[in-house]
C-alpha positions, 0 to 999 in steps of 0.5 A: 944379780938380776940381769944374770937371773934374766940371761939364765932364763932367756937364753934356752927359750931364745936357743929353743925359739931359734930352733924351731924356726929353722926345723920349720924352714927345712920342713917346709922346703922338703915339703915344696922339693918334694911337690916339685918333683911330682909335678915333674914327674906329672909333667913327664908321663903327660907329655912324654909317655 
């Protein structure tokens, strides 16, 4: 009865944990695709236009 006890509680902290490092990831690599298009497009106006 007490390892189930444990498997109830643990279970939706470990899901939640998970979950909030994959959020993390994808807003950090949004974050980084989206300053990369900006240097390109700093780039672009210094040395095209």
């Amino acid at each position: 009865m007490v390892m189930n006890h444990e498997i109830i509680i643990f279970t939706p902290i470990f899901a939640l944990f998970i979950g909030y490092l994959v959020l993390r990831i994808l807003i950090k690599r949004k974050r980084s695709a989206k300053s990369i298009y900006k240097l390109i497009d700093d780039l672009e106006k210094k040395y095209i236009y």
